[in-house]
C-alpha positions in Angstrom: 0.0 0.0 0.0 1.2 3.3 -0.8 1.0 6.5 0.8 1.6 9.8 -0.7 4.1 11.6 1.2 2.6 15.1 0.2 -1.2 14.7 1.2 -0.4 12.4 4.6 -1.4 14.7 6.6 1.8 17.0 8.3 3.7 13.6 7.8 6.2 15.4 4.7 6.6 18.6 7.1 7.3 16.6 10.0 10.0 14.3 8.5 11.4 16.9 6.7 11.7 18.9 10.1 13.0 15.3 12.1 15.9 15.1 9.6 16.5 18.2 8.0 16.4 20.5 11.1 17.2 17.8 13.4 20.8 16.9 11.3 21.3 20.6 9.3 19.9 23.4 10.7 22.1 25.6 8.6 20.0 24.8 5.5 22.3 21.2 4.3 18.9 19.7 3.1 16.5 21.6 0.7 12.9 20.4 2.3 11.1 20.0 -1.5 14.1 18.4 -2.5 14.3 15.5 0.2 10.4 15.4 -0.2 10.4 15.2 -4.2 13.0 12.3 -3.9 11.7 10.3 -0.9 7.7 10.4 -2.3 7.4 7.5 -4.8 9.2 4.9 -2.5 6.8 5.7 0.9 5.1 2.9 1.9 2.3 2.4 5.2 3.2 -0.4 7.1 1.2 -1.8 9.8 1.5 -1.8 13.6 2.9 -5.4 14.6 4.5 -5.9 10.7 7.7 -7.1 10.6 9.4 -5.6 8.1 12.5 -7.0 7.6 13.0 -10.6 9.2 16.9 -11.5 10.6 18.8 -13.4 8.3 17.2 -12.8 5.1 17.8 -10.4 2.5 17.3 -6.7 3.3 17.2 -3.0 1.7 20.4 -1.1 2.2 18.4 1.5 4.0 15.3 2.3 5.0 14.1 5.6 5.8 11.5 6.3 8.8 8.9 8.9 7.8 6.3 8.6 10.7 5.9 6.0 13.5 7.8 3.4 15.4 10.0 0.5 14.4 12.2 -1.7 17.1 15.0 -3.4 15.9 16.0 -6.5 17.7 18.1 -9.7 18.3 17.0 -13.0 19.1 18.0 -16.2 20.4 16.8 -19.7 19.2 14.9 -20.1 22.4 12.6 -16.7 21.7 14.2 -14.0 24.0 14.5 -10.9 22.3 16.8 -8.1 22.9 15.8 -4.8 21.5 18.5 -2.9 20.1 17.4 0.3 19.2 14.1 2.2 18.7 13.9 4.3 15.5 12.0 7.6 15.5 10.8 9.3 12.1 13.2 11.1 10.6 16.3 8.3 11.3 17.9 5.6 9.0 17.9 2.0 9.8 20.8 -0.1 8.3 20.2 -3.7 9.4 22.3 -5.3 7.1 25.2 -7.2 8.6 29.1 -6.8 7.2 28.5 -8.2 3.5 25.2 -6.3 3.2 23.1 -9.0 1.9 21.7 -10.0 5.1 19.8 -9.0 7.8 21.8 -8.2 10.9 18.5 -7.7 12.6 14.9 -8.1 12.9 12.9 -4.8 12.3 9.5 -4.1 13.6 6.7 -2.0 13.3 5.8 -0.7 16.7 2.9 1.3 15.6 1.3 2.0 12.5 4.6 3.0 10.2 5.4 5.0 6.8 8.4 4.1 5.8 11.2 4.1 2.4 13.1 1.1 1.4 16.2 1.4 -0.6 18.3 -0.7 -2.0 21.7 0.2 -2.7 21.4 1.5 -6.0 18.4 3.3 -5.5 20.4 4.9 -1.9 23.0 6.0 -5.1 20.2 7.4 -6.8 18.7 9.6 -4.2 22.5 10.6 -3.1 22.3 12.0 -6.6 19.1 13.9 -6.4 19.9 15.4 -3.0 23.8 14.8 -2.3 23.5 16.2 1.3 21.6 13.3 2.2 25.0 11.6 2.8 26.0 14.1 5.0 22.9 13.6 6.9 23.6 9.4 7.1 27.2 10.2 8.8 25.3 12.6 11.3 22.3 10.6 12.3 24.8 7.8 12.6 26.7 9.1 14.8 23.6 9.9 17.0 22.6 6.3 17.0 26.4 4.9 18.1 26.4 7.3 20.9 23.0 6.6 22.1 23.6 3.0 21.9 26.7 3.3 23.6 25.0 5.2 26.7 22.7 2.2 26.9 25.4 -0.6 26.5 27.3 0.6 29.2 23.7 1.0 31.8 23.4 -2.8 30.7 26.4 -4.0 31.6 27.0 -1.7 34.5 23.5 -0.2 35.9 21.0 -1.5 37.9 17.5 -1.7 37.2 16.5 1.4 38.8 19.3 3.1 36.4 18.3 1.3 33.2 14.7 2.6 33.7 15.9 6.1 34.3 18.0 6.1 31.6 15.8 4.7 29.0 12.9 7.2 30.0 15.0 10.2 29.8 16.8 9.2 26.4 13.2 8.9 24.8 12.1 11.8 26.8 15.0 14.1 25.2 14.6 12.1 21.2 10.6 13.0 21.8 10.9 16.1 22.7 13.3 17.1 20.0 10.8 16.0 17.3 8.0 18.1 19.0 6.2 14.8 20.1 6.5 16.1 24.2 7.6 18.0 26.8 10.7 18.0 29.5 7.8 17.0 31.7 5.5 14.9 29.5 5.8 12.2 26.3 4.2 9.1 25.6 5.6 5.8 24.9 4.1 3.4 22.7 5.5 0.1 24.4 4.1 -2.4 26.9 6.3 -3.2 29.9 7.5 -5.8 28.0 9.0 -4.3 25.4 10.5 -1.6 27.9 12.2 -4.5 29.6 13.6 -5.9 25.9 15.0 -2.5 25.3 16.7 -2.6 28.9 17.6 -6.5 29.7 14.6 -6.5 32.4 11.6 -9.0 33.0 8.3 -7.5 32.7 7.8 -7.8 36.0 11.2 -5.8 36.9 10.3 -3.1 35.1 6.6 -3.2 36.6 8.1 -3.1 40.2 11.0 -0.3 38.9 8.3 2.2 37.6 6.2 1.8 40.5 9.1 2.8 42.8 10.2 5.8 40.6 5.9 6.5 41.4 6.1 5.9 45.0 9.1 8.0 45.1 7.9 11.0 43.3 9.7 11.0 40.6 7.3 10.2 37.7 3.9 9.5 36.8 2.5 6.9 34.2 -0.9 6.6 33.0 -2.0 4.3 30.4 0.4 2.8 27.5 2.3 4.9 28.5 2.1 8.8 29.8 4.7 9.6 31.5 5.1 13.0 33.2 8.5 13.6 34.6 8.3 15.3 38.1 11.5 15.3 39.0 14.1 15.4 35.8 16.9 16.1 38.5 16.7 13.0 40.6 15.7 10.9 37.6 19.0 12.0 36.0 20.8 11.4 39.3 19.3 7.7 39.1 20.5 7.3 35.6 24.1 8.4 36.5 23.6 11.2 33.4 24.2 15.1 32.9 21.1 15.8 31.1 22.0 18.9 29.0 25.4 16.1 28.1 23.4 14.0 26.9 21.2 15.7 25.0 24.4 17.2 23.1 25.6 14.0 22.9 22.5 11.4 21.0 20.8 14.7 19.3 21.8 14.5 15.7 23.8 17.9 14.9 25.1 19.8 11.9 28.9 18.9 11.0 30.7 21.8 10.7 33.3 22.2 7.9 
């Protein structure tokens, strides 16, 4: 199914604004440009859909125009260990080192408009709008510092930690797409998937949020609000500077 990129609602204005203010805010990407070249390859995808399956073949690139996707690693026995969550306006290279397969499994979290690519057709929009390589190497190196954050709050962080953490990396990625506040965002994951993203049991993660409740520190309502009431000791839980690492996962522009 195909979805016009133009008449999707704000859908073209927001993803132009996730990657092209997000990555160059001194004008790098021309908006009509990025839209113009993106439109004929956006597809809707489903909430639940996987889109690209481990181990089989998989576009170079796909580009997130609105919704969620988890990518994620399995073992033979089921457990899953979410890598990353992409946001519109990101890039999700799942291929492994010889870029015919699928390093990772990629899902559709919510309902999804995404653009596959395959590496010639990556070539060809690189020759429509050449900045959009410039834009890979900065959202990039976004995603390896974010990761990195995590990595080290799952090998070294307690639950309590992981759980701050996570909430106040999606808090600060939300907020910079316009989708919150530094006191309010919603989440679209069950506990579950919260505790796949951090190396917890649903259960853990149940018992951790309630304790950040009881504490004072946040609020959640549903699946899931969660309003932030105090962002100074949830950072202190964490172990993070918040304004640090904000500069540090926000895509910026490369200066030359």
């Amino acid at each position: 199914m195909h979805a016009d990129l133009m008449t999707a609602g704000n859908t073209s204005d927001r993803f132009v604004r996730h990657v092209a203010t997000q990555a160059s805010r001194h004008g790098i990407v021309q908006s009509q440009r990025l839209v113009e070249a993106l439109r004929p390859r956006v597809t809707a995808v489903s909430a639940g859909t996987l889109v690209v399956h481990e181990g089989d073949k998989v576009p170079y690139l796909i580009a997130l125009v609105d919704g969620w996707i988890a990518l994620s690693k399995s073992l033979r026995n089921g457990d899953r260990q979410i890598i990353d969550f992409a946001l519109p306006g990101e890039f999700i290279f799942a291929a492994s080192a010889d870029a015919s397969m699928a390093a990772l499994e990629v899902q559709a979290l919510t309902d999804t408009l995404l653009a596959r690519h395959s590496h010639t057709q990556w070539k060809q929009l690189i020759a429509q709008v050449p900045e959009m390589e410039l834009v890979r190497t900065v959202l990039s190196g976004a995603t390896r510092a974010r990761i990195a954050e995590r990595m080290l709050r799952l090998g070294k962080g307690t639950a309590q930690m992981r759980i701050a953490y996570a909430l106040l990396e999606l808090c600060i990625r939300l907020r910079a797409l316009g989708e919150g506040t530094d006191q309010a965002f919603h989440i679209p994951l069950t506990q579950q998937q919260l505790g796949e993203f951090m190396g917890l049991s649903s259960v853990h993660v149940c018992r951790t949020m309630r304790r950040l409740e009881r504490n004072g520190i946040i609020d959640v309502a549903d699946h899931m609000d969660v309003r932030v009431r105090d962002a100074v000791q949830l950072a202190e839980i964490a172990k993070v500077d918040i304004d640090c690492l904000r500069a540090e996962i926000l895509p910026r522009p490369l200066v030359s």
